[in-house]
C-alpha positions in Angstrom: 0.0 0.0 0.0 0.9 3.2 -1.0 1.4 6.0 1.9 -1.1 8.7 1.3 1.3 11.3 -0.2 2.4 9.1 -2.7 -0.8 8.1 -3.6 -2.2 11.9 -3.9 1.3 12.7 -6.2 0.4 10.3 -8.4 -3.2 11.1 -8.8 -2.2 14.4 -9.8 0.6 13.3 -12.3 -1.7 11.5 -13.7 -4.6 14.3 -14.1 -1.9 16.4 -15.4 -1.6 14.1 -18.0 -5.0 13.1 -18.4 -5.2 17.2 -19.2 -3.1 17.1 -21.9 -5.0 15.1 -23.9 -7.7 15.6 -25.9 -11.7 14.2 -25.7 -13.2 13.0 -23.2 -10.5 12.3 -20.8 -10.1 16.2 -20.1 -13.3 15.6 -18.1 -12.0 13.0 -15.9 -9.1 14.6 -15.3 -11.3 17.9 -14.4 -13.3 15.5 -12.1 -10.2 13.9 -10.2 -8.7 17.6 -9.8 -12.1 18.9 -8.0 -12.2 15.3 -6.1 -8.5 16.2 -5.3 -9.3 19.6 -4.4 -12.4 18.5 -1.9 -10.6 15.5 -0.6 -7.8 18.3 -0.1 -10.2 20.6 2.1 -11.5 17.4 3.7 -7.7 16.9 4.9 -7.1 20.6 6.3 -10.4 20.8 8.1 -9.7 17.7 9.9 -6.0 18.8 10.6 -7.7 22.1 12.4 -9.6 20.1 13.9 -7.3 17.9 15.4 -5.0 21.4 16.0 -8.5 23.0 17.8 -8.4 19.3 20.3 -5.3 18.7 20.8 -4.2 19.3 24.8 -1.2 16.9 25.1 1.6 19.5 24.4 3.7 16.3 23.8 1.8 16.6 20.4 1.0 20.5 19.4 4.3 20.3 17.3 2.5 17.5 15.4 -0.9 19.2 15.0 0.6 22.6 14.0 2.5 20.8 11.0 0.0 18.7 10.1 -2.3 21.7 9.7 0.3 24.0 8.2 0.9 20.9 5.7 -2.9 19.8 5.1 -3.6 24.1 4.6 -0.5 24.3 2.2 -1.8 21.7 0.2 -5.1 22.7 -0.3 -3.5 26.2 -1.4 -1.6 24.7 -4.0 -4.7 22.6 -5.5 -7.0 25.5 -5.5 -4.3 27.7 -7.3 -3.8 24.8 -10.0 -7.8 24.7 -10.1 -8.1 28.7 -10.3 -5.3 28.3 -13.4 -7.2 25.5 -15.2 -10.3 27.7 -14.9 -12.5 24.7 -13.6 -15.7 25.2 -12.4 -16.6 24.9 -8.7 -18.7 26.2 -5.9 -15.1 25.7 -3.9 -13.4 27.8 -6.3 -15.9 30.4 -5.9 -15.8 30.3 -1.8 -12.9 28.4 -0.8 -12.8 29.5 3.1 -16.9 29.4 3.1 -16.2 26.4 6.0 -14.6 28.7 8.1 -17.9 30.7 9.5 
């Protein structure tokens, strides 16, 4: 089994070159970068979550870079998303889960 980083690199490797190619398979690729993308904002809320719970200060270190990582992350994919010009209601709100 693959360890989750791995697994999301190669997921978007592959949708960038799924991209590149013509027909249909731009649409899968668009539908595994917004799956990335929500996945992606799954991650960091979680993370802030965990950050928001976390009392043992044995682990704060941990929970501040996994939500520094997880919120990097989900930067990155929305700027890729923003430069592809795909469609989205995260795209159009991206910090609406923050209220």
């Amino acid at each position: 089994m693959k360890p989750p980083f791995r697994q999301w690199l190669k997921a978007l490797a592959d949708s960038v070159l799924i991209s590149q190619d013509e027909g249909n398979q731009t649409g899968v690729a668009t539908n595994l970068q917004l799956e990335m993308l929500e996945q992606a904002k799954q991650e960091w809320l979680a993370a802030r979550e965990y950050f928001e719970h976390t009392a043992d200060p044995d682990l704060i270190d941990h929970a501040i870079y996994q939500l520094w990582a997880a919120e990097k992350k989900y930067q990155y994919l929305l700027k890729k998303a923003r430069e592809e010009n795909l469609n989205n209601e995260v795209l159009e709100n991206p910090w609406s889960c923050l209220r």
